[in-house]
C-alpha positions as CSV (number, residue, x, y, z in Angstrom):
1,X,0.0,0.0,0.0
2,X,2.8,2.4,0.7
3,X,4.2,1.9,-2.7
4,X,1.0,3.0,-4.1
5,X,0.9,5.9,-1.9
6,X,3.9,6.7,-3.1
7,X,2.7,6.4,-7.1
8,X,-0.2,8.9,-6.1
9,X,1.7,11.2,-4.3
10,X,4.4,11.5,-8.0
11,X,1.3,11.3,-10.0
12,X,-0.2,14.6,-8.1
13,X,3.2,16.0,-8.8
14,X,3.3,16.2,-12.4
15,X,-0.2,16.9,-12.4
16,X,1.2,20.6,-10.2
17,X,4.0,20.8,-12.1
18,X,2.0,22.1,-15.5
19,X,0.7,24.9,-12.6
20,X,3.2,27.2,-14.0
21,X,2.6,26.8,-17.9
22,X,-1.1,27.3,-17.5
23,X,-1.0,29.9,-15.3
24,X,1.8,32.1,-17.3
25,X,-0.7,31.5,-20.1
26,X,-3.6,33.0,-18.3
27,X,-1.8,35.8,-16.9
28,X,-0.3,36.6,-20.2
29,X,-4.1,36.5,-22.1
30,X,-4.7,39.9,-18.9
31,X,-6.0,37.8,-15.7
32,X,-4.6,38.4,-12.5
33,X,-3.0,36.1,-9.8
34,X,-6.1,36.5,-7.8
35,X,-8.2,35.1,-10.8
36,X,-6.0,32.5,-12.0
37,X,-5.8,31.0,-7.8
38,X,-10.1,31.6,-8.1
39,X,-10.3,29.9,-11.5
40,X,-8.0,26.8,-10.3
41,X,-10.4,26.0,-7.6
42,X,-13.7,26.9,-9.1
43,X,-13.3,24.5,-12.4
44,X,-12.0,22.3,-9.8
45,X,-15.0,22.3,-8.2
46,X,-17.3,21.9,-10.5
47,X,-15.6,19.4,-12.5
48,X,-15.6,17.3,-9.2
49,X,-18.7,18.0,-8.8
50,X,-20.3,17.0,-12.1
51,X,-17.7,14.0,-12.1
52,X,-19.6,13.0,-8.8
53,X,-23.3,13.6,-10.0
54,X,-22.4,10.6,-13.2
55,X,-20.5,8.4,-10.6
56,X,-21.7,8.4,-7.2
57,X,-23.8,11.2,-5.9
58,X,-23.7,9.9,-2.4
59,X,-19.7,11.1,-2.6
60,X,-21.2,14.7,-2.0
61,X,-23.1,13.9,0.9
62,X,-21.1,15.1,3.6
63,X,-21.3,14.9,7.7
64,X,-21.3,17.5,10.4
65,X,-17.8,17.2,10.9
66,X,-16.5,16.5,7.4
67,X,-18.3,20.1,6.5
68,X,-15.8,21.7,9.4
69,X,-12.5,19.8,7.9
70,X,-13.9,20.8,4.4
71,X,-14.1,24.5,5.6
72,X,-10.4,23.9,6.9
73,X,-9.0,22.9,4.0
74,X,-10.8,25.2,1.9
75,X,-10.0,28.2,4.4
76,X,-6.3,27.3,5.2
77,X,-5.0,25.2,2.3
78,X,-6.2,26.4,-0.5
79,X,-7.5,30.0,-0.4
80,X,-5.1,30.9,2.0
81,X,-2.0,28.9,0.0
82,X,-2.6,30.9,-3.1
83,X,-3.4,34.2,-1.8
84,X,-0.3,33.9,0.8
85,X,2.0,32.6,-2.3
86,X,0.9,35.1,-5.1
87,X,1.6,38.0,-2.9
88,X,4.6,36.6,-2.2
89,X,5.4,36.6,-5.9
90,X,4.3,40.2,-6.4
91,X,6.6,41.3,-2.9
92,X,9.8,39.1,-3.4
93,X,9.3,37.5,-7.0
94,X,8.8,33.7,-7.8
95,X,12.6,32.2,-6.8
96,X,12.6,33.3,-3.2
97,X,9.0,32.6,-3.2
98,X,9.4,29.2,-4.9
99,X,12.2,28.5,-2.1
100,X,10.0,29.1,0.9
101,X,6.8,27.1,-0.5
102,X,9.8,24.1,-0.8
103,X,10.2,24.4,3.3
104,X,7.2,23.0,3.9
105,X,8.5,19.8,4.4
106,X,10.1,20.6,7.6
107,X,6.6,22.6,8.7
108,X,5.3,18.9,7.9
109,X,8.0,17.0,9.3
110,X,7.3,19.1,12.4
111,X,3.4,19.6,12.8
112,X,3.3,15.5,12.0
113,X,5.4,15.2,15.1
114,X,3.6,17.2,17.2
115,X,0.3,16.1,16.6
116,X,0.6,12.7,15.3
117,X,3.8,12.2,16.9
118,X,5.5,10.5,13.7
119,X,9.4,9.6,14.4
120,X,11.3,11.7,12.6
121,X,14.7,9.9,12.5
122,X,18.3,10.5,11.1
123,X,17.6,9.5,7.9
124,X,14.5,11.2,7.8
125,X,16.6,14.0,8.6
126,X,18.8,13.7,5.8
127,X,15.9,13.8,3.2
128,X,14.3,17.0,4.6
129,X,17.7,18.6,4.4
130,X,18.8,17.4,0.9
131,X,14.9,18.1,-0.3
132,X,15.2,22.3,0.8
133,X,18.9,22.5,-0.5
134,X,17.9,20.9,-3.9
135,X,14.9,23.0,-4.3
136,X,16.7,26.2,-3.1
137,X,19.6,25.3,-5.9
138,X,17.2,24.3,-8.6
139,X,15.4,27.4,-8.4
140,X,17.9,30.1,-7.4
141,X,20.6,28.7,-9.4
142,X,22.6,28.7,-6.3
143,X,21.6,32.8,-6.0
144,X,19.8,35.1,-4.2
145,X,19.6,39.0,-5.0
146,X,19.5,40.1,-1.3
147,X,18.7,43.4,-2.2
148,X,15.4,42.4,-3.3
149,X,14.6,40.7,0.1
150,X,11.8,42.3,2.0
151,X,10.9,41.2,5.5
152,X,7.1,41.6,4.9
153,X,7.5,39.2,1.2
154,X,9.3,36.6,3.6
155,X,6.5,36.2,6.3
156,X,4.4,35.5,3.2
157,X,6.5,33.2,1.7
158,X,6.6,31.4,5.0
159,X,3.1,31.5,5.2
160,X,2.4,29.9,2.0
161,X,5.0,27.5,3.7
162,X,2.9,26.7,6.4
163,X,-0.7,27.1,5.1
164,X,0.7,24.4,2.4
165,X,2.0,22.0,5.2
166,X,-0.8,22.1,6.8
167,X,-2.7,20.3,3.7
168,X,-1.4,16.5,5.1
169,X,-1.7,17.1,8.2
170,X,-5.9,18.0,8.2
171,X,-6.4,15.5,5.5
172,X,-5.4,12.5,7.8
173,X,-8.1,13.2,10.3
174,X,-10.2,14.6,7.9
175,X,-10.4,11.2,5.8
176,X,-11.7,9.6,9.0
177,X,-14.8,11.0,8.3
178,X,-15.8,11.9,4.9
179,X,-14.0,10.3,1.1
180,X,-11.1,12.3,-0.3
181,X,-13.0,13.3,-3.1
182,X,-15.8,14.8,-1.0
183,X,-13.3,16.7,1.2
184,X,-11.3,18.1,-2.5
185,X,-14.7,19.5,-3.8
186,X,-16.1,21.3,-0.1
187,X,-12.6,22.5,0.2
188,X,-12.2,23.3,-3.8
189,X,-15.4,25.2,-2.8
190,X,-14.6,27.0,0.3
191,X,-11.7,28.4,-0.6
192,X,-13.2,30.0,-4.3
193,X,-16.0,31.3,-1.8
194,X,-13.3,32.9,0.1
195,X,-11.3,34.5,-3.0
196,X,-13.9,35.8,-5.0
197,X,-14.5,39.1,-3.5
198,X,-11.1,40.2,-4.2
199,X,-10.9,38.7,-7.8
200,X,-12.9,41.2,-9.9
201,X,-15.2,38.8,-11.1
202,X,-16.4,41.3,-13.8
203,X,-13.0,42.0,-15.5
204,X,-12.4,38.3,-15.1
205,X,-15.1,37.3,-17.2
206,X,-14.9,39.8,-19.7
207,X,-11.5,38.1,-19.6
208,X,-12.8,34.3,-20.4
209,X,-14.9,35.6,-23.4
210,X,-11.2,35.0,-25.4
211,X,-12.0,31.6,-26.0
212,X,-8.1,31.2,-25.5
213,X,-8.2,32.0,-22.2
214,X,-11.5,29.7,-21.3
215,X,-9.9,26.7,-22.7
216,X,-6.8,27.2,-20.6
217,X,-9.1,27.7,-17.6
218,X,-10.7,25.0,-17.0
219,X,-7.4,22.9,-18.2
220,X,-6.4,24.5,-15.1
221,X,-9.3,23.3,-13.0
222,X,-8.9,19.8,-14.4
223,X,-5.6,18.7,-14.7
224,X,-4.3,21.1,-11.3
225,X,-6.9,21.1,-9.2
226,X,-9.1,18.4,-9.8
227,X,-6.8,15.6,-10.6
228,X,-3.9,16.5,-8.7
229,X,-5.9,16.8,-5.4
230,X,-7.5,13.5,-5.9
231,X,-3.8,11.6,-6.5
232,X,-2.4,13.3,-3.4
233,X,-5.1,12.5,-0.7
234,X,-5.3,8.9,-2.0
235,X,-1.7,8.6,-1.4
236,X,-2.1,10.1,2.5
237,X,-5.5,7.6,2.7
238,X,-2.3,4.9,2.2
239,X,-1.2,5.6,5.5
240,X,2.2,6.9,4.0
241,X,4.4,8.9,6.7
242,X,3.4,12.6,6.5
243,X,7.0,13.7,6.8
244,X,8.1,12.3,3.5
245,X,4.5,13.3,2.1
246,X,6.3,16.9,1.5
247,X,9.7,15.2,0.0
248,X,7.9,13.2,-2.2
249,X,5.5,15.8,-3.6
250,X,8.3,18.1,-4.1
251,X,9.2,16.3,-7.1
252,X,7.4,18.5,-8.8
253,X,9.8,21.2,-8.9
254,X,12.1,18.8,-10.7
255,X,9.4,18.8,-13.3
256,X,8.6,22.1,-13.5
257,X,12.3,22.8,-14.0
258,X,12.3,19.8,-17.0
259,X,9.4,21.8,-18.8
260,X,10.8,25.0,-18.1
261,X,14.4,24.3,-19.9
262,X,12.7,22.2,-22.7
263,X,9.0,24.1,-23.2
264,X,9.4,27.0,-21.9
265,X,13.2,27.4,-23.0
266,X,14.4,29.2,-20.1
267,X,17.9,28.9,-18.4
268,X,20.1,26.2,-18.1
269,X,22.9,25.0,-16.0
270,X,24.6,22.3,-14.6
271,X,24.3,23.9,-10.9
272,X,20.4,23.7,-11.3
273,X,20.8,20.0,-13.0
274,X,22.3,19.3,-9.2
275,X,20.2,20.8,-7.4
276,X,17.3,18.8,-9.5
277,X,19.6,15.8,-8.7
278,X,19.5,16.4,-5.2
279,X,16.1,16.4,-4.9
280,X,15.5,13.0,-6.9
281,X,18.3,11.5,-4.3
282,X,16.2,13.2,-1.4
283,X,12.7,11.5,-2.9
284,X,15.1,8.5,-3.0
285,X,15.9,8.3,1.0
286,X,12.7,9.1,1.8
287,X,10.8,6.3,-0.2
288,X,13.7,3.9,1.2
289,X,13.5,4.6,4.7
290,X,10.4,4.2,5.1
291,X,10.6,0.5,3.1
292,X,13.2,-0.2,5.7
293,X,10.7,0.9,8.7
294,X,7.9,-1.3,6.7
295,X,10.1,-4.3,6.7
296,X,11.1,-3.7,10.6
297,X,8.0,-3.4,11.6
298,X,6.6,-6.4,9.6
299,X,9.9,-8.4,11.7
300,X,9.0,-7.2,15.0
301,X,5.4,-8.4,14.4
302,X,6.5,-11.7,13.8
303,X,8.5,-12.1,17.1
């Protein structure tokens, strides 16, 4: 099961890392940050929603206390990830911005422990380390412009941090009492609630009359929202170890950075290609430690 866990978690991944090409897109055809984040989880929504209606209507019935982890994640996790990470952006631009989000796995790593109390070991150690200097390479190029850092752009970058971590750690009690999928489209909902008043929903739909710009829309919804979401809560529902949940997701970085040099045709070099390598070697450690603890556990069992 944790293998599988694992697949989901890599699937949602590359599912996030086209986040950057559709978005650019959008923002390029005159939409906003604040409209792209509301357009991500809207389409989500209601392509959940209308997926659930053909399926299984019964997966959008939903308990009193599946409604208050929906508003949660739709609150925390999703309105308040985007908004706290696109004004990031605009304050202290996409790298430093980029860098924080990727120190979320220590925010897991450490929320996990204190609520869950999840063993966070040597090894473990090792991964979150090699995961937040990959990332910070990969994206900085081994830079940073410190005259561009702002102390105000940092607390929202570490907010995005946080408000991101915080994504595994409601989930797992959350999944106790309502399905994944119900939980994905409450909180796709929630959160779209939350950012619409400061979207300009007229200029945004004078916006989506390019047909252009509608098409990339609810791509958006589909393959980042919708799809991604549903990958990544069925690899928690595995029972995988929320402090490599954040390592292993972070291979989407590695992605983004494959599409960026070969799509999008921006820089190259070989300090990023190690930083990208230090990642996969951190995804690596995580996924074998916790095989070894599976296989130690399974021993102990038997005697």
């Amino acid at each position: 099961m944790k293998k599988k866990g694992y697949l989901f978690v890599l699937m949602a991944a590359m599912c996030w890392a086209t986040l950057g090409l559709f978005g650019n897109t959008l923002m390029s055809l005159g939409l906003i940050p604040e409209q792209v984040a509301f357009l991500r989880l809207f389409v989500g929504f209601l392509i959940l929603t209308i997926y659930a209606l053909i399926k299984n209507p019964t997966i959008l019935k939903i308990n009193k206390k599946g409604f208050i982890f929906a508003l949660l994640v739709g609150f925390v996790c999703q309105a308040g990830f985007n908004m706290f990470y696109f004004n990031s952006v605009k304050t202290i631009g996409v790298s430093l911005s980029t860098v924080l989000v990727y120190t979320s796995p220590l925010f897991i790593a450490l929320f996990s422990r204190i609520i869950y109390k999840e063993k966070i070991d040597n090894v473990k150690k090792v991964s979150l380390a090699l995961c937040f200097i990959g990332a910070f390479i990969a994206v900085t190029n081994g830079r940073l412009d410190f005259k561009a850092l702002n102390g105000f752009g940092l607390l929202l970058g570490v907010g995005s941090s946080i408000t991101y971590s915080f994504m595994p750690i409601i989930s797992k009690t959350a999944l106790k009492y309502c399905d994944s999928v119900t939980l994905i489209i409450y909180g796709f909902l929630f959160g779209a609630i939350l950012i619409l008043p400061i979207a300009k929903p007229v200029d945004m739909i004078n916006c989506l009359a390019n047909p252009k710009a509608l098409i990339f829309a609810l791509s958006l919804g589909i393959v980042t929202a919708a799809l991604a979401y549903i990958f990544y809560l069925k690899g928690i529902d595995t029972g995988i170890d929320l402090s490599l949940v954040g390592v292993l997701a972070s291979v989407e970085l590695v992605i983004s950075s494959v599409l960026g040099w070969t799509i999008l045709s921006e820089d190259f070099s070989f300090i990023k290609l190690f930083g990208v390598c230090l990642m996969m070697v951190s995804a690596y450690i995580a996924t074998k430690s916790s095989s070894d603890e599976s296989i130690q556990d399974e021993y102990e069992t038997a005697c």
